[in-house]
PDB file of N, CA, C and O in Angstrom:
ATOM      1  N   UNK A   1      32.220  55.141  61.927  1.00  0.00           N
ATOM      2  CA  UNK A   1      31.990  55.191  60.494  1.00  0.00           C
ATOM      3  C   UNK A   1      32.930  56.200  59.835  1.00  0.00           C
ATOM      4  O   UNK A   1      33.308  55.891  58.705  1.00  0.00           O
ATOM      5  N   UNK A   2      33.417  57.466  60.396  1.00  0.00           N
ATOM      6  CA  UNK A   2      33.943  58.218  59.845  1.00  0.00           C
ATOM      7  C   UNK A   2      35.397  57.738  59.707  1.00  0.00           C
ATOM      8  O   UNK A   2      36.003  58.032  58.677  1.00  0.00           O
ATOM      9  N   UNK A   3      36.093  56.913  60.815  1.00  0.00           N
ATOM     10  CA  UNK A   3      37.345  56.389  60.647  1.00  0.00           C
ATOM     11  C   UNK A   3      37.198  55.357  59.892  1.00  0.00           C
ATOM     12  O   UNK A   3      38.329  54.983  59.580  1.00  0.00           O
ATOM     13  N   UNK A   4      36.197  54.513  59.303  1.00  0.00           N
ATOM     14  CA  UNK A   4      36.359  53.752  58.196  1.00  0.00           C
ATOM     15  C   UNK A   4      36.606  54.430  56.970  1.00  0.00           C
ATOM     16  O   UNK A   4      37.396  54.020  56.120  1.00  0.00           O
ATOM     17  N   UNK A   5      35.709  55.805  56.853  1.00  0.00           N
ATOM     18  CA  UNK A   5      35.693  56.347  55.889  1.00  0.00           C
ATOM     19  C   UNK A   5      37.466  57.067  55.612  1.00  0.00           C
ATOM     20  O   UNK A   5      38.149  57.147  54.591  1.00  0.00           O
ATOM     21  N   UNK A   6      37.625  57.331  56.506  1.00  0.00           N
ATOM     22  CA  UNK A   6      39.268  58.309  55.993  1.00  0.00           C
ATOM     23  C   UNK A   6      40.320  57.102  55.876  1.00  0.00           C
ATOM     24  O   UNK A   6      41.408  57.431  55.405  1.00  0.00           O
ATOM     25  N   UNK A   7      40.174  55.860  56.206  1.00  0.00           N
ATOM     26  CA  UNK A   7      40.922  54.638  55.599  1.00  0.00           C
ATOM     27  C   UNK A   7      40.801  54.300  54.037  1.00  0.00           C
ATOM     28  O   UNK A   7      39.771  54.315  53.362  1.00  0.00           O
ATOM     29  N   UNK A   8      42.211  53.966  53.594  1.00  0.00           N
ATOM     30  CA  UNK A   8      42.147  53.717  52.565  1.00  0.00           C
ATOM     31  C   UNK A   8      41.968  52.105  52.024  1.00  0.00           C
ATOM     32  O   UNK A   8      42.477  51.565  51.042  1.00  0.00           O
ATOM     33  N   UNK A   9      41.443  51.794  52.611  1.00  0.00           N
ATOM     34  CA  UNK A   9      40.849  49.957  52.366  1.00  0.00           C
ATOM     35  C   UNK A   9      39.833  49.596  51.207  1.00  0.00           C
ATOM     36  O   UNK A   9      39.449  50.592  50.593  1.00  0.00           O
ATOM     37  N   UNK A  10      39.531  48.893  50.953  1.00  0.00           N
ATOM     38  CA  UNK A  10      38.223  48.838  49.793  1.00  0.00           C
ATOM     39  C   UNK A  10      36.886  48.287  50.656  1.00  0.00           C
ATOM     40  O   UNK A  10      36.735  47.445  51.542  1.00  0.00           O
ATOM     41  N   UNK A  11      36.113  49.086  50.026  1.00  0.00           N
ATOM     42  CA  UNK A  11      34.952  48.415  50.807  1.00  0.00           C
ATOM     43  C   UNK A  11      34.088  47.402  50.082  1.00  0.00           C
ATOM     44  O   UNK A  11      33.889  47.241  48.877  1.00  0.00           O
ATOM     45  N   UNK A  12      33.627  46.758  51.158  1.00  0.00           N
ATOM     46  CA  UNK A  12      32.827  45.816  51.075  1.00  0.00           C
ATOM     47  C   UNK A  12      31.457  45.705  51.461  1.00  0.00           C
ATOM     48  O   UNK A  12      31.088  46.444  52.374  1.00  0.00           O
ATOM     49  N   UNK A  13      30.512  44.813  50.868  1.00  0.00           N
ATOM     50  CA  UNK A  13      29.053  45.135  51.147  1.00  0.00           C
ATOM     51  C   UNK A  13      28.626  43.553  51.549  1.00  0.00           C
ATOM     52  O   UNK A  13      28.664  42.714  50.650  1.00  0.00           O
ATOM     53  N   UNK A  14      28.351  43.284  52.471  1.00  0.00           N
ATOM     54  CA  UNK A  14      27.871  41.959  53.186  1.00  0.00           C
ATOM     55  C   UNK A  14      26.360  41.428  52.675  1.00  0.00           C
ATOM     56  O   UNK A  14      25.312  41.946  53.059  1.00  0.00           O
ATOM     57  N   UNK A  15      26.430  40.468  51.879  1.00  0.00           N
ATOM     58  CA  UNK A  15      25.048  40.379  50.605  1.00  0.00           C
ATOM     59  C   UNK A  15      24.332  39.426  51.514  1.00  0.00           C
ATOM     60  O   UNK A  15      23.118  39.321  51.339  1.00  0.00           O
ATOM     61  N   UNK A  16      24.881  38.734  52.432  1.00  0.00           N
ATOM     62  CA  UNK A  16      24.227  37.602  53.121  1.00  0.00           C
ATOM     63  C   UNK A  16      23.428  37.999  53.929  1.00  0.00           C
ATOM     64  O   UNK A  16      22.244  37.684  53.806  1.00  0.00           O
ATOM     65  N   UNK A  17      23.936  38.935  55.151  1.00  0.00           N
ATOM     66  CA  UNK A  17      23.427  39.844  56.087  1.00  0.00           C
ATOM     67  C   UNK A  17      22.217  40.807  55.691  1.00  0.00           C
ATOM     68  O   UNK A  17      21.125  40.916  56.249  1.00  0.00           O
ATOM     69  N   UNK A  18      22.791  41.578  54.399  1.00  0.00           N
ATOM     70  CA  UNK A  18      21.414  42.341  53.703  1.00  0.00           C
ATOM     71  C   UNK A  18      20.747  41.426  53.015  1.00  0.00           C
ATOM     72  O   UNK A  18      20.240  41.967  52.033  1.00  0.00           O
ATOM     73  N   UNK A  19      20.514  40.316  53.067  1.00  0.00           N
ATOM     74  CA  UNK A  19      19.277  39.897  52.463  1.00  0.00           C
ATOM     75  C   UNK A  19      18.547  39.061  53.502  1.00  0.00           C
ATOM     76  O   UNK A  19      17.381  38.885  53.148  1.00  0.00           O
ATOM     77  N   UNK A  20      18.815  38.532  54.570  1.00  0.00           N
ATOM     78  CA  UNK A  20      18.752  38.165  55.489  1.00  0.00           C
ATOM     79  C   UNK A  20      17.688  38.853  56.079  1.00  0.00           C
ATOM     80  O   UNK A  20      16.475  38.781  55.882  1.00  0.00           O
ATOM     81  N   UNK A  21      18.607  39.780  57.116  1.00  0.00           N
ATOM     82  CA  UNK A  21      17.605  40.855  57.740  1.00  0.00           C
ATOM     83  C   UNK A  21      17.313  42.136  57.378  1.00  0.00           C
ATOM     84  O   UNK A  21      16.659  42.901  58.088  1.00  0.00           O
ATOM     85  N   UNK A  22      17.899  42.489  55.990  1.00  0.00           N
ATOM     86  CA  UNK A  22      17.788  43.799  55.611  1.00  0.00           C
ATOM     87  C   UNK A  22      16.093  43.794  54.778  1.00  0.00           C
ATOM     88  O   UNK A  22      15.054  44.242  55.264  1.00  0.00           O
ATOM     89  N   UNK A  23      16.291  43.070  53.276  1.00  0.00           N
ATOM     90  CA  UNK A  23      15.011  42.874  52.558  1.00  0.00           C
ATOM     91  C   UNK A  23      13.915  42.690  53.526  1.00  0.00           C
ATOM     92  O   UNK A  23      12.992  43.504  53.491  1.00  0.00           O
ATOM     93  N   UNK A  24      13.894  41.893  54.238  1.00  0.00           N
ATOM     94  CA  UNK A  24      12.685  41.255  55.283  1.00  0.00           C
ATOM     95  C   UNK A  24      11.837  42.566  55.783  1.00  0.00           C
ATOM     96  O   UNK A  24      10.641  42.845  55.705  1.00  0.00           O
ATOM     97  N   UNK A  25      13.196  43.388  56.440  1.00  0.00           N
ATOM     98  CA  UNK A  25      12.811  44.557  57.329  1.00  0.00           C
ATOM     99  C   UNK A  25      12.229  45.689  56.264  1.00  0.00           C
ATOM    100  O   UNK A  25      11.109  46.188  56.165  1.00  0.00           O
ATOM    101  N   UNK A  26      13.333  45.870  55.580  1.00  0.00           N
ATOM    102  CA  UNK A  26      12.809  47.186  53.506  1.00  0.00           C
ATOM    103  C   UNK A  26      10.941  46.558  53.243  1.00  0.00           C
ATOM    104  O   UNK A  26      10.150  47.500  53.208  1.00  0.00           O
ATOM    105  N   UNK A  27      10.478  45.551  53.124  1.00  0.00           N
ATOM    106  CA  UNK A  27       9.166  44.947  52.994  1.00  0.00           C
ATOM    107  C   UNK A  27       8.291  45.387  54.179  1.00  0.00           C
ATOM    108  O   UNK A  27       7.413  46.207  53.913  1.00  0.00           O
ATOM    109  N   UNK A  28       8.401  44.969  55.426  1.00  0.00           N
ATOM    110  CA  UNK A  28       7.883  46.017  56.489  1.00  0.00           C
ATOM    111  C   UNK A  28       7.594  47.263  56.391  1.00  0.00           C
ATOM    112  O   UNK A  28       6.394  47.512  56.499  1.00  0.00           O
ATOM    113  N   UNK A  29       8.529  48.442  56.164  1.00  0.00           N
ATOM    114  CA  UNK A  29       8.839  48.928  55.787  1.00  0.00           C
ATOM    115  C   UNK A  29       7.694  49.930  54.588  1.00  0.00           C
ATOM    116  O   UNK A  29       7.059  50.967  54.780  1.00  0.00           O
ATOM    117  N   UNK A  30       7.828  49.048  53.375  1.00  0.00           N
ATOM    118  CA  UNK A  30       7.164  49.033  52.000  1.00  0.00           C
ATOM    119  C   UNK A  30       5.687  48.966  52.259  1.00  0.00           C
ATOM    120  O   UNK A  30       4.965  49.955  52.140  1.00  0.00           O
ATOM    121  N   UNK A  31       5.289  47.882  52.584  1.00  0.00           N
ATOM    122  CA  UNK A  31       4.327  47.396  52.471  1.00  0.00           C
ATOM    123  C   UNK A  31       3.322  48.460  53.311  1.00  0.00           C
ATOM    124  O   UNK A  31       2.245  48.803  52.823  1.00  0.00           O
ATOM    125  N   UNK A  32       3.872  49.037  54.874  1.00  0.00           N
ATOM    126  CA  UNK A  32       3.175  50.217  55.367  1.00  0.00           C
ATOM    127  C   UNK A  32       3.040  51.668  54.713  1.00  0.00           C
ATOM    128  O   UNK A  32       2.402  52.596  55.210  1.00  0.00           O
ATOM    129  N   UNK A  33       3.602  51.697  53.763  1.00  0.00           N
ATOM    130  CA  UNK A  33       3.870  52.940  53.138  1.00  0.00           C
ATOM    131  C   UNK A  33       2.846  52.897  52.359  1.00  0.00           C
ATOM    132  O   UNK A  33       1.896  53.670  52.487  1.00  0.00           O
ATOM    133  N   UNK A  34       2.936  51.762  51.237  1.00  0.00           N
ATOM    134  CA  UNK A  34       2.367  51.345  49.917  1.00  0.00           C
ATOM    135  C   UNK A  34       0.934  51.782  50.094  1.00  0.00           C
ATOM    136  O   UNK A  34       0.517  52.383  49.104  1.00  0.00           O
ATOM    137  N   UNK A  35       0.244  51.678  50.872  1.00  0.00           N
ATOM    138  CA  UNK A  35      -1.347  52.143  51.131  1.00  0.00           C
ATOM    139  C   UNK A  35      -1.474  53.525  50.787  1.00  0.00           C
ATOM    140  O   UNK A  35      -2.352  53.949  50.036  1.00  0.00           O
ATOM    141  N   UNK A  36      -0.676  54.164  51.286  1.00  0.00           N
ATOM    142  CA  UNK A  36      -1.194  55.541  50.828  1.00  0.00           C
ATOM    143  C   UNK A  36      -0.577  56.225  49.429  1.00  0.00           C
ATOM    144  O   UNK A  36      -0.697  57.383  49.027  1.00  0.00           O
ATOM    145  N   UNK A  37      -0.138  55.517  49.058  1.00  0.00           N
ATOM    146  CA  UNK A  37       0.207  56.057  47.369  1.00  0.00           C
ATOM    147  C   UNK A  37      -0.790  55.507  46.729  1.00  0.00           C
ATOM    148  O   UNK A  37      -1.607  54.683  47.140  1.00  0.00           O
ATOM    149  N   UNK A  38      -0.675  56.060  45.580  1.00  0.00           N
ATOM    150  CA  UNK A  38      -1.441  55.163  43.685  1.00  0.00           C
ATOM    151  C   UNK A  38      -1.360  54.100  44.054  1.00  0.00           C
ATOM    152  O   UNK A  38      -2.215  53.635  44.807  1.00  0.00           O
ATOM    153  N   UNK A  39      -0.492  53.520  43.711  1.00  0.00           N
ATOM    154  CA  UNK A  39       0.324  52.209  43.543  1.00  0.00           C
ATOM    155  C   UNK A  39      -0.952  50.927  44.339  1.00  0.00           C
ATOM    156  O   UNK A  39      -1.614  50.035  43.807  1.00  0.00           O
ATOM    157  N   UNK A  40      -0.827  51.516  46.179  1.00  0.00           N
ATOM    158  CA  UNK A  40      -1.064  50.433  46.702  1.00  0.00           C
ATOM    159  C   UNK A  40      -2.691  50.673  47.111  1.00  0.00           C
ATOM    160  O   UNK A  40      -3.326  50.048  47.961  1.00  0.00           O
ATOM    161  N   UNK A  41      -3.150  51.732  46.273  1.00  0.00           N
ATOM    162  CA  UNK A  41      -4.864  52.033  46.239  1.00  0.00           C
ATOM    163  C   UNK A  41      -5.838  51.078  44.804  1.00  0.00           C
ATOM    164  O   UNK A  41      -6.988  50.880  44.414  1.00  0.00           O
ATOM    165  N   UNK A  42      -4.423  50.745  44.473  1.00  0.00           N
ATOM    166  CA  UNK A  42      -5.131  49.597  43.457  1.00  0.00           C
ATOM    167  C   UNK A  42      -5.233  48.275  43.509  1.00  0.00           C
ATOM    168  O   UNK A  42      -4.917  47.500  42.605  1.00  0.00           O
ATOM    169  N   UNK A  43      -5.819  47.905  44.913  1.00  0.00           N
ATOM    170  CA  UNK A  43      -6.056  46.410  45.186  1.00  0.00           C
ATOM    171  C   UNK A  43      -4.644  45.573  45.400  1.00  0.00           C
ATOM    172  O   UNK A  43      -4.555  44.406  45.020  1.00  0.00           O
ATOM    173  N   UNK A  44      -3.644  46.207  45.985  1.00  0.00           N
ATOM    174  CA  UNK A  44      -2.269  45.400  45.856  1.00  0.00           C
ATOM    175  C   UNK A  44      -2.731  44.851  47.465  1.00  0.00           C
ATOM    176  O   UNK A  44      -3.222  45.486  48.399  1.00  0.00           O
ATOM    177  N   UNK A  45      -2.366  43.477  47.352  1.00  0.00           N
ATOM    178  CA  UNK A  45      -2.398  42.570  48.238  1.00  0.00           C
ATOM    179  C   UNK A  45      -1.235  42.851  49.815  1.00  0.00           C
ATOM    180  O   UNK A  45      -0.143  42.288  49.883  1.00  0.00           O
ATOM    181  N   UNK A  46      -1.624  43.551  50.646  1.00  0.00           N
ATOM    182  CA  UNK A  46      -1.240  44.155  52.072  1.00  0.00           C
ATOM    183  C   UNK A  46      -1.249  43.421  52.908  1.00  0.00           C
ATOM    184  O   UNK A  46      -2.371  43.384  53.413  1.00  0.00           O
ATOM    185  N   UNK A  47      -0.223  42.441  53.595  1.00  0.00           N
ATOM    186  CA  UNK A  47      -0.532  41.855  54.915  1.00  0.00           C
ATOM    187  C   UNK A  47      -1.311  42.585  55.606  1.00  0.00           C
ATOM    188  O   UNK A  47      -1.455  43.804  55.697  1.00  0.00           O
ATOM    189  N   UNK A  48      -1.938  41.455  56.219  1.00  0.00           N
ATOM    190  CA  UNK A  48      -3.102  42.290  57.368  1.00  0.00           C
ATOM    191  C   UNK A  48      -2.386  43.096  58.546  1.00  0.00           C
ATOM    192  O   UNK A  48      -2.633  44.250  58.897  1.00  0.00           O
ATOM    193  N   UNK A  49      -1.327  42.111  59.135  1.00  0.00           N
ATOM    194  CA  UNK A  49      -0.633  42.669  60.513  1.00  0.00           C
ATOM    195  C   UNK A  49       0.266  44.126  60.650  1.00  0.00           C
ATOM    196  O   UNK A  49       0.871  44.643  61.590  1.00  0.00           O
ATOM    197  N   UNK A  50       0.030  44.527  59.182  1.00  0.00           N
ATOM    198  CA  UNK A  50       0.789  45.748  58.777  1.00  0.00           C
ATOM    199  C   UNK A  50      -0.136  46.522  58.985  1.00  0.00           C
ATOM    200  O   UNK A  50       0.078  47.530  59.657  1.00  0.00           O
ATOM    201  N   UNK A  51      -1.381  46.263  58.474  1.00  0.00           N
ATOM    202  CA  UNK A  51      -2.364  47.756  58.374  1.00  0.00           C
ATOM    203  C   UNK A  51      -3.370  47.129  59.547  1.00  0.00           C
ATOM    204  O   UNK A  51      -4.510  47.586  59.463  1.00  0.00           O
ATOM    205  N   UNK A  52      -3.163  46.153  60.642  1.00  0.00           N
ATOM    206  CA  UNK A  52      -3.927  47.105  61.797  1.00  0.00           C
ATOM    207  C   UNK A  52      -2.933  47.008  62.582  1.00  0.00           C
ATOM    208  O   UNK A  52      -2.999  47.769  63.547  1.00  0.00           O
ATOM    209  N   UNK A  53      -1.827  46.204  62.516  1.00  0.00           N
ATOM    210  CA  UNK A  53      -0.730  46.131  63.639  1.00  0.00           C
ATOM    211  C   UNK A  53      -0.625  47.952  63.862  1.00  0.00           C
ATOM    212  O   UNK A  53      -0.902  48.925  63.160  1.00  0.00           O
ATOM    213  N   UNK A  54      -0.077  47.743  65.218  1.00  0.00           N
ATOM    214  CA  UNK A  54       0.377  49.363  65.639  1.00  0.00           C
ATOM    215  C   UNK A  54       1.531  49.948  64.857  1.00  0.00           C
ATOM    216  O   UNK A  54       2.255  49.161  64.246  1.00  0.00           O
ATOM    217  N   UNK A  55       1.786  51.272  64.809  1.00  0.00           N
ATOM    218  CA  UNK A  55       3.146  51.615  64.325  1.00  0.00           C
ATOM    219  C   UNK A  55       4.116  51.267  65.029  1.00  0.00           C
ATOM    220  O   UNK A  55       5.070  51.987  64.732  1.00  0.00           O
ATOM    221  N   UNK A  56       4.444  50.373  65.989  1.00  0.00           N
ATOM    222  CA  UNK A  56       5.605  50.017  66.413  1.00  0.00           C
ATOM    223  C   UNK A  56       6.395  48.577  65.744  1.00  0.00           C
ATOM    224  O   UNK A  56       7.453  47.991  65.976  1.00  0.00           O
ATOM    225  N   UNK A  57       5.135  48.366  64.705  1.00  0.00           N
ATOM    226  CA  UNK A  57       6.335  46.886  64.173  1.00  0.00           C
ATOM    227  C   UNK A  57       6.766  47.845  63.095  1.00  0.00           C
ATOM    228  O   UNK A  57       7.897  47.448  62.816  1.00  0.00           O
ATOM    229  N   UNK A  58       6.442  49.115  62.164  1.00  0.00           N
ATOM    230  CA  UNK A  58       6.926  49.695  61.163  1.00  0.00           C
ATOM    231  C   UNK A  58       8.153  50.404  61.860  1.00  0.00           C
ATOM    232  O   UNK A  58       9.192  50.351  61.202  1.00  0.00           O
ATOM    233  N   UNK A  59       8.226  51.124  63.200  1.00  0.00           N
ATOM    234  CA  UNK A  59       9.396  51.898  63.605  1.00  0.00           C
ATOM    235  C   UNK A  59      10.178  50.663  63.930  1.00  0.00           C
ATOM    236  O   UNK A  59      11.254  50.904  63.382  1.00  0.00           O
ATOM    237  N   UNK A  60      10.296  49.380  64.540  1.00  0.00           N
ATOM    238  CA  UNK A  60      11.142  48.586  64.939  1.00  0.00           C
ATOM    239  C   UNK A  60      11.602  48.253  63.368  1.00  0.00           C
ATOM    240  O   UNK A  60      12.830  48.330  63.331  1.00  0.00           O
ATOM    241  N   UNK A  61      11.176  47.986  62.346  1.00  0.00           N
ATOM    242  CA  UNK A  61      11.362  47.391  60.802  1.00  0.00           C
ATOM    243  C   UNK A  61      12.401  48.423  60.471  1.00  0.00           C
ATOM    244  O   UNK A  61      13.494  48.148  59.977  1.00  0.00           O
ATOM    245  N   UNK A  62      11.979  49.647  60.779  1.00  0.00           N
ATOM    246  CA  UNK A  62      12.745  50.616  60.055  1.00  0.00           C
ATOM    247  C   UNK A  62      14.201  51.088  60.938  1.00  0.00           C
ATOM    248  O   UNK A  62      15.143  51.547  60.293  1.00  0.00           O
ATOM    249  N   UNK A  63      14.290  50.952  62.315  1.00  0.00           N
ATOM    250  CA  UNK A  63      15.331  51.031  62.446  1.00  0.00           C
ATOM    251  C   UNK A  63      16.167  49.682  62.262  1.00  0.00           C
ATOM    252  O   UNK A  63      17.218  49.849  61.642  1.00  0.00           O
ATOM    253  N   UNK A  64      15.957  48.650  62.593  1.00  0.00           N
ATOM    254  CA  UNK A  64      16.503  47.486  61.817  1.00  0.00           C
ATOM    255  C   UNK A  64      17.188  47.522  60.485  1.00  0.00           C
ATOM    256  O   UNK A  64      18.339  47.187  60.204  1.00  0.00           O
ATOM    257  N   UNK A  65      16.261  47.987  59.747  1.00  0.00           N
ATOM    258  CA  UNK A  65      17.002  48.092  58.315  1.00  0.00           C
ATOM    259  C   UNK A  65      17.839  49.180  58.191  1.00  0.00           C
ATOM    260  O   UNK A  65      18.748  49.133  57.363  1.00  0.00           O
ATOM    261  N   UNK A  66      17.621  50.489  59.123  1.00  0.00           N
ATOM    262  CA  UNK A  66      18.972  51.676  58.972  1.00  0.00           C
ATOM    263  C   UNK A  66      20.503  51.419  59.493  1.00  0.00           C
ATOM    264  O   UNK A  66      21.644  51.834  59.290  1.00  0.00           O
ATOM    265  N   UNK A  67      19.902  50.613  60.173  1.00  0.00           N
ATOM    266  CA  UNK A  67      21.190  49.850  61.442  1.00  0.00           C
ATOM    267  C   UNK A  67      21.873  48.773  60.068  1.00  0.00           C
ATOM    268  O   UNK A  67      23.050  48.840  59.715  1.00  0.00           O
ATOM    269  N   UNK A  68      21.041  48.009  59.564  1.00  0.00           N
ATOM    270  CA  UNK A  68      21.865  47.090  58.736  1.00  0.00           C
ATOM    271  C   UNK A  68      22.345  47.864  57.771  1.00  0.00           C
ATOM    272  O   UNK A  68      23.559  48.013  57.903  1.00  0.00           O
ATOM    273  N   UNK A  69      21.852  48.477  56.762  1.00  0.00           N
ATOM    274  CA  UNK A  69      22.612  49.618  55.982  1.00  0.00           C
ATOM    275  C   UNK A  69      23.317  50.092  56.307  1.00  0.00           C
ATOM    276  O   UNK A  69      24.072  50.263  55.350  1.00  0.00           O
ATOM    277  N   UNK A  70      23.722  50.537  57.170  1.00  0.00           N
ATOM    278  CA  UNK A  70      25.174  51.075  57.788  1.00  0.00           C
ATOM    279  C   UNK A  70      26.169  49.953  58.132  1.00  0.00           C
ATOM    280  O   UNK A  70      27.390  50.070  58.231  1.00  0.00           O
ATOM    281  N   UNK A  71      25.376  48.768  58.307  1.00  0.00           N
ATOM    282  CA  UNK A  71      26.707  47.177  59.021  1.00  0.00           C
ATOM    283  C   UNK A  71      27.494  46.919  57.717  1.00  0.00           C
ATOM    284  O   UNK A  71      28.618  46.704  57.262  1.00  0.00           O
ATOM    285  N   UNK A  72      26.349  47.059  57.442  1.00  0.00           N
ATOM    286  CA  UNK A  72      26.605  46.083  55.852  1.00  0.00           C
ATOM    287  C   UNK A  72      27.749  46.725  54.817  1.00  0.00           C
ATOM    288  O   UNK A  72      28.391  46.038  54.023  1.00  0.00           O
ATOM    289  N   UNK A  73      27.860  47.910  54.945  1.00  0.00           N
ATOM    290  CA  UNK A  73      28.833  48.834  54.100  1.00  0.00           C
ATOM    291  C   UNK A  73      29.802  48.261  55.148  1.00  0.00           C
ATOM    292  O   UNK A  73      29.500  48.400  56.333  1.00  0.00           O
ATOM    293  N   UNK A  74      31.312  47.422  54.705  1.00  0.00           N
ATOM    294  CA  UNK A  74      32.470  48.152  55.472  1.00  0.00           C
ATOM    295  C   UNK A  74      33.617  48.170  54.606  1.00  0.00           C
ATOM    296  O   UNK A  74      33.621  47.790  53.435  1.00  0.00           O
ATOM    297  N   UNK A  75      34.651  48.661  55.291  1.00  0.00           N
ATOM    298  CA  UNK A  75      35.875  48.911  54.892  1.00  0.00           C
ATOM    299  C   UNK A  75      37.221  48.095  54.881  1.00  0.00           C
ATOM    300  O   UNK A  75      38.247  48.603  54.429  1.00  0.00           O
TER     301      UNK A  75
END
């Protein structure tokens, strides 16, 4: 990443790829969070498999989507 960065190329952002598997994974993501704020204490509609699934589909969601955020930027 850092030798993309000291290149002087233009970058590009891969819209197909982030919406693909990026949004999908950001919603995972969201949706486990959303419970414990305001927001998702006001009857907002929560997949079930999120709030009893284990925390391992939220850590697999979330590195998924850090990994694509970084693909998705290139140079």
């Amino acid at each position: 990443m850092i030798i993309e960065i000291i290149e002087k190329n233009p970058w590009t952002f891969d819209w197909i790829k982030f919406a693909v598997v990026g949004l999908p994974s950001f919603y995972i993501v969201i949706m486990s969070i959303l419970p414990y704020t305001p927001l998702g204490q006001e009857g907002m509609l929560i997949p079930e498999i999120i709030l009893i699934g284990s925390p391992t589909i939220t850590t697999i969601a979330g590195i998924i989507f850090g990994y694509v955020v970084l693909d998705v930027l290139k140079k």
